[in-house]
VEXDREN-514790 format. One record per residue (C-alpha): x, y, z; residue in three letters. Coordinates in steps of 0.05 Angstrom, whole numbers, plus 5000, padded with zeros to 4 digits. Each point is the difference from the previous one (the first is absolute). Example, Ala and Ser with C-alpha at 12.3 -4.5 7.8 and 13.67 -1.06 7.14 Angstrom:
NUNU,5246,4910,5156,Ala
NUNU,5027,5069,4987,Ser
This chain:
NUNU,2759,0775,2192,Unk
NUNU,5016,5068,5029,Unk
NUNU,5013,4984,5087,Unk
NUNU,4936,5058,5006,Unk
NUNU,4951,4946,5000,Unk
NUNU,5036,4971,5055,Unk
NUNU,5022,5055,5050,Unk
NUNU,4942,5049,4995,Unk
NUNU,4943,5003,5060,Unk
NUNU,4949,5038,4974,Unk
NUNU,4961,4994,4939,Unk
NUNU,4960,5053,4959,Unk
NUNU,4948,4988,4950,Unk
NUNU,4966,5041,4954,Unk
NUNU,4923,4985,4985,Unk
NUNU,4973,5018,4938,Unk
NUNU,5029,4946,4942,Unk
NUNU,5047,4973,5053,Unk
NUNU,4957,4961,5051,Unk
NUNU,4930,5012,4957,Unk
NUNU,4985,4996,4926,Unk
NUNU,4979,5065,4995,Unk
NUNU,5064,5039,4954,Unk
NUNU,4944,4991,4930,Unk
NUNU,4943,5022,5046,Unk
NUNU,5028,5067,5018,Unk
NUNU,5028,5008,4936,Unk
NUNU,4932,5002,4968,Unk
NUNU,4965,5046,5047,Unk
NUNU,5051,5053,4998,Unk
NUNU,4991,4995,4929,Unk
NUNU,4927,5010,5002,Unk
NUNU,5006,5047,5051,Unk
NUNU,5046,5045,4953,Unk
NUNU,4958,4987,4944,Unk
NUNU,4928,5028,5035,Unk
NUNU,5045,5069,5017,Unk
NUNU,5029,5006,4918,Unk
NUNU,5071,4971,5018,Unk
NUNU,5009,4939,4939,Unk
NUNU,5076,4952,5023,Unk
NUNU,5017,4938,4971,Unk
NUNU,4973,4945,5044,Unk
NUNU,5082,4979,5015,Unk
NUNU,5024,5069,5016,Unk
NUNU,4943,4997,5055,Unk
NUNU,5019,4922,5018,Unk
NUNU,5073,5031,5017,Unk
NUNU,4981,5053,5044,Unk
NUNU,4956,4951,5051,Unk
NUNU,5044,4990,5059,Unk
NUNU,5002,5076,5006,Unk
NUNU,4958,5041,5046,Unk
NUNU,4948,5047,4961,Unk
NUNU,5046,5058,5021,Unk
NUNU,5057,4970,4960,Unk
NUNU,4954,4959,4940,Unk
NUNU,4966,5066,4973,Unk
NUNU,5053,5039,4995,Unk
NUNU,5042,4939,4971,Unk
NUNU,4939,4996,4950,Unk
NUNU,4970,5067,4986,Unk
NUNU,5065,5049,5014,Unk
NUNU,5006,5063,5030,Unk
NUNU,4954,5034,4949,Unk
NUNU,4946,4964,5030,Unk
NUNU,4938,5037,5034,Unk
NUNU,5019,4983,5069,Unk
NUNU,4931,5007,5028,Unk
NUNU,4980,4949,4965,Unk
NUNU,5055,4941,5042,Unk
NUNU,4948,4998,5054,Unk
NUNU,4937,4981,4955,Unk
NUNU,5040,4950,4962,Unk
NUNU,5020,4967,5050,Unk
NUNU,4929,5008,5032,Unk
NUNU,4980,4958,4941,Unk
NUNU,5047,4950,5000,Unk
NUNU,4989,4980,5070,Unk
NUNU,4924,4989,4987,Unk
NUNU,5019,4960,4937,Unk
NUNU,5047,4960,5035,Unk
NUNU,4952,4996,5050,Unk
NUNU,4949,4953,4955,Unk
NUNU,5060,4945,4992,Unk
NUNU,5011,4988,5084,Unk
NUNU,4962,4935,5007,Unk
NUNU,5031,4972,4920,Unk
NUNU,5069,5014,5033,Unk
NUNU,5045,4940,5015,Unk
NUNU,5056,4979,5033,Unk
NUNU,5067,4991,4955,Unk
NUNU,5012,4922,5005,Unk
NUNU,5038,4980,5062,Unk
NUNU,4992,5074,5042,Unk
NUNU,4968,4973,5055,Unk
NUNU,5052,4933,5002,Unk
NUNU,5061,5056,5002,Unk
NUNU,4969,5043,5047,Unk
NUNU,4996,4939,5047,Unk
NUNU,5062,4983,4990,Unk
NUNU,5040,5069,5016,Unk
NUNU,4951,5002,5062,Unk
NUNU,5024,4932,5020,Unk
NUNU,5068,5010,4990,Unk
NUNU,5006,5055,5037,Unk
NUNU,5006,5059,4952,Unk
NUNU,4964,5063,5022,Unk
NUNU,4957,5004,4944,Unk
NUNU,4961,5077,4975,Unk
NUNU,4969,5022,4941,Unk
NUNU,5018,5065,4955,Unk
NUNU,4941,5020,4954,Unk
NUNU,5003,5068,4966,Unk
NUNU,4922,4992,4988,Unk
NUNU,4958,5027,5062,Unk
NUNU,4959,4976,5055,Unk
NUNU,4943,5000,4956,Unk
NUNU,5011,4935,4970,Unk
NUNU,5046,4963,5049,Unk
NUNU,4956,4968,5043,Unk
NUNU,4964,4971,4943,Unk
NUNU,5069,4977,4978,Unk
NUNU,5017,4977,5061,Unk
NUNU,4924,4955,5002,Unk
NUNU,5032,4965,4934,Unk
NUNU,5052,4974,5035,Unk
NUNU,4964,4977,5060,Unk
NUNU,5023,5057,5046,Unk
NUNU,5073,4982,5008,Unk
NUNU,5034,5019,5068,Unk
NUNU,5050,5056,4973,Unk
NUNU,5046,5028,5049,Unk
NUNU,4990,5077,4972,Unk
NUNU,4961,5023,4944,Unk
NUNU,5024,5064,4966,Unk
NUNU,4952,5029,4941,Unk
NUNU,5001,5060,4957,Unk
NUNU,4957,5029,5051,Unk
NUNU,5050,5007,5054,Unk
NUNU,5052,5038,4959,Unk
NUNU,5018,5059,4966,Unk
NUNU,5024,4965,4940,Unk
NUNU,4992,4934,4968,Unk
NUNU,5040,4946,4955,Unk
NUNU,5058,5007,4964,Unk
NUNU,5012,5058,5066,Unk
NUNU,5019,4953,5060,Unk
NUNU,4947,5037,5056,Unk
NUNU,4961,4930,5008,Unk
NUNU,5064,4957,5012,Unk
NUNU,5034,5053,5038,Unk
NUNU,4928,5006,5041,Unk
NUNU,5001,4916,5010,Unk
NUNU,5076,5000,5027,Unk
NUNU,4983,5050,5049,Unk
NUNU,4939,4971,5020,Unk
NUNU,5030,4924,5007,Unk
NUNU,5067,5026,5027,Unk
NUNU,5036,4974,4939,Unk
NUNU,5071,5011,4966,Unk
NUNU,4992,5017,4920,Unk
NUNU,5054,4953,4999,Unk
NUNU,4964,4945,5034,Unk
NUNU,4941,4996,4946,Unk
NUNU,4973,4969,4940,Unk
NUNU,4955,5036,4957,Unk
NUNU,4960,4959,4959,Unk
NUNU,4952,5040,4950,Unk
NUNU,4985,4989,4924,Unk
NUNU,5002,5088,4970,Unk
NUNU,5066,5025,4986,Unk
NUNU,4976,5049,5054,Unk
NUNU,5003,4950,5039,Unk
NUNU,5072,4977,4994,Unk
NUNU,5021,5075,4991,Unk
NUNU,4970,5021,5077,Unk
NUNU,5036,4938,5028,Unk
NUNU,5075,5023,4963,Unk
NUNU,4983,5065,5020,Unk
NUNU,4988,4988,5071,Unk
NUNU,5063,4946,5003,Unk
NUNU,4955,4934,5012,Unk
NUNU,5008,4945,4957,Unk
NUNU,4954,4991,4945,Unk
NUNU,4957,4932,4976,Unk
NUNU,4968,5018,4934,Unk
NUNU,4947,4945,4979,Unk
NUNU,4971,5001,4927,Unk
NUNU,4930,4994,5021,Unk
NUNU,4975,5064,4981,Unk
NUNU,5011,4998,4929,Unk
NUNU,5074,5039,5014,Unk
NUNU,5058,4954,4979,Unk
NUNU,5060,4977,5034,Unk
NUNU,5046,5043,4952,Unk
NUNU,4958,5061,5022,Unk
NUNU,5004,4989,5066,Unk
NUNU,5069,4983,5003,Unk
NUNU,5011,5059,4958,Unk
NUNU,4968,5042,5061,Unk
NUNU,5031,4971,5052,Unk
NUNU,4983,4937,5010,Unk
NUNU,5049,4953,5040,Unk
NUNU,4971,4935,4989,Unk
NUNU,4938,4988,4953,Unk
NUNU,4947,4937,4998,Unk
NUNU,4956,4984,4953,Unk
NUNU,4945,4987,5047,Unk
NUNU,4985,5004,5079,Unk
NUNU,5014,4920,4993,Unk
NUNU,5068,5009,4981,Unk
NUNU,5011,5051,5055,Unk
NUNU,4976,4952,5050,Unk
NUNU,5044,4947,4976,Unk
NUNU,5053,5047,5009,Unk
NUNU,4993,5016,5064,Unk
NUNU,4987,4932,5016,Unk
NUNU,5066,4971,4974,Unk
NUNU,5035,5064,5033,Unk
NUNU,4970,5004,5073,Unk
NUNU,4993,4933,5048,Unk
NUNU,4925,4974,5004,Unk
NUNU,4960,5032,5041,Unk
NUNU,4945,4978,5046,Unk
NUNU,4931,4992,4973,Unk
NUNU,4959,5063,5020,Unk
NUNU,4936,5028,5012,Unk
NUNU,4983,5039,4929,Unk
NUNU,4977,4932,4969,Unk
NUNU,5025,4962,4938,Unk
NUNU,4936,5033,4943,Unk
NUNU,5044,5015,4937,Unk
């Protein structure tokens, strides 16, 4: 087990498919959304580009052919799509335990979404409003996943070293931001991405589930004290 789980102070999670069990969710509403403005992709060609920003994901999907003025109105209609699914949302099993956890043991703990304010607090309301140190979204950069603008925003924000930080996500863009931006990065299959693809993009270290990650970390870091975040998984 690589010494990264061991050394590193600060840890970085991505939201969507990572911490909640939303990867399927957002893969059918930008497929609906696509399909009310003419634009027919496979339902897995759309499942690979979530972890992306919309300013990366229609151009991934649609080219540079596409009518441009149309980005804003798709993505207009995936939002309110999306929207519909906030209270079916749930946590991916044992988030809330590994937040704890880090928080307890000392890591400075942020999130990295490439999705926008729009939906984070929602997000954040399915897993009981966790205590983050920084929160970095799509919103506050020029530039989303697989570019590094939300890590690089969440080191300067939390004073960090790239070098001193896991980043745990389950996209390829995920692990490609992280090896771009020189942090270490924790790919976990719970998105529907596997550990072969996420390896393949970057990925350091890959788990199976958040469980296995917490074991992990458990095995590699002394015990810490119980906190304040509560034990819900």
């Amino acid at each position: 087990m690589s010494d990264s789980l061991t050394r590193a102070s600060g840890i970085v999670f991505d939201l969507d498919g990572t911490l909640v069990d939303s990867t399927y969710v957002h893969t059918l509403c930008w497929w609906e959304a696509l399909q009310q403005f003419g634009h027919s992709r496979p339902m897995a060609a759309v499942h690979h580009t979530v972890g992306m920003g919309s300013d990366h994901l229609l151009h991934h999907l649609l080219g540079d052919s596409r009518e441009r003025a149309q980005d804003p109105e798709i993505t207009a209609a995936h939002d309110v799509l999306f929207g519909t699914w906030h209270e079916r949302l749930h946590p991916l099993p044992a988030a809330r335990v590994l937040l704890n956890w880090c928080r307890d043991a000392g890591l400075t703990v942020a999130l990295a979404s490439s999705g926008g304010e729009r939906d984070l607090w929602a997000m954040l309301e399915v897993l009981d409003h966790p205590d983050f140190d920084v929160i970095v979204t799509g919103d506050d950069v020029d530039s989303t996943k697989p570019d590094p603008d939300v890590l690089g925003a969440v080191l300067e924000r939390a004073g960090l070293e790239a070098d001193d930080v896991m980043v745990v996500g389950d996209s390829v863009w995920d692990m490609e931001a992280a090896a771009r931006i020189g942090s270490v990065a924790i790919g976990v299959a719970t998105g529907g991405t596997s550990a072969a693809e996420l390896e393949s993009a970057g990925a350091e270290l890959t788990f199976q589930d958040l469980a296995a990650l917490l074991d992990a970390l458990q095995d590699a870091r002394p015990e810490p004290a119980p906190g304040v975040w509560g034990t819900r998984p």
